[in-house]
N, C-alpha and C positions, 0 to 999 in steps of 0.2 A: 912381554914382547917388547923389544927395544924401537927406539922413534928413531929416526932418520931421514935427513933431508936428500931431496932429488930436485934437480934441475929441468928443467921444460926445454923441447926447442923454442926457436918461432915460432915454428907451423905448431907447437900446442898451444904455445901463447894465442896465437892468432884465433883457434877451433873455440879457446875460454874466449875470447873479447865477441865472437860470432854469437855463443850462449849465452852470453851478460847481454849484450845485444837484443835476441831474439826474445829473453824473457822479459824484459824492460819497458815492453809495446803493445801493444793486444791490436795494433794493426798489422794485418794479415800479409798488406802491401813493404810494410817497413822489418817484418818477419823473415820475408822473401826476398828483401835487400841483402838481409845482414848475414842469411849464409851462403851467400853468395859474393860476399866480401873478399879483398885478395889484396896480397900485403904489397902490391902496385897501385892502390886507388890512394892520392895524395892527400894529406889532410886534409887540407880545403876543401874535397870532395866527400871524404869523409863525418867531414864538421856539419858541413851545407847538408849532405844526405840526413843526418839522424837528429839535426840541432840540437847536436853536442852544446853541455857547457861551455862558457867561459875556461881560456885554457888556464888560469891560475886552478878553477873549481874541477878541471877535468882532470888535470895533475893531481890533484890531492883524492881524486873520486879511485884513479887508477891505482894511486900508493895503496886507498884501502882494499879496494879488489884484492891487489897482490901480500897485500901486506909488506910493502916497501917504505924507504926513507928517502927517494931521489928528490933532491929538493929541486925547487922551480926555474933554476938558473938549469940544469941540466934537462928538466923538461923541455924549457925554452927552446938550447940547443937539437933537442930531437924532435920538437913541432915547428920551427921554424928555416926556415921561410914554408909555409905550408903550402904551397903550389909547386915546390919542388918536395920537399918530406912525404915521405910516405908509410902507412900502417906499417909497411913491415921493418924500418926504421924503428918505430914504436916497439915491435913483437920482437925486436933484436937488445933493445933497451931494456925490456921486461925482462927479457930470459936471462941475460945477464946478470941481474939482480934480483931476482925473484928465487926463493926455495922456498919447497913445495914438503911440506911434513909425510911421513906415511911410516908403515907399521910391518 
């Protein structure tokens, strides 16, 4: 059977960072945050909500999820200013760069 790559929207990028999320926690309350996530909540709401890494360690944590190479100067630009950036800023950066193997 031949392999081939597919692309994600956002909103699938977004449904993976909700399950990387929800599996991540064994509290009930931070469970109930994350899928209920929406690619308008600004990072800084985001960061503060789940005390996310350090954005150099969140960058490189997200390259392995995706299996990317967006280096940290292009993170920067998509986490910063993070009171105005927002998740779905992020789930538009993933998708774009992100392929997704399948059979």
């Amino acid at each position: 059977m031949n392999e081939y790559s597919i692309k994600k929207t956002p909103d699938e990028i977004l449904d993976i960072l909700k399950a990387v999320l929800k599996s991540s926690t064994e509290y009930k309350h931070e469970q109930e945050l994350a899928s209920k996530l929406t690619k308008d909540l600004t990072i800084k709401d985001w960061r503060e909500t789940f005390d996310l890494l350090p954005i150099d360690e969140l960058s490189n944590h997200l390259n392995i999820i995706f299996d990317l190479k967006i280096d940290l100067n292009e993170w920067l630009k998509a986490l910063h200013p993070e009171n105005e950036k927002t998740l779905g800023d992020i789930c538009n950066l993933i998708s774009r760069n992100a392929e997704f193997k399948t059979k």
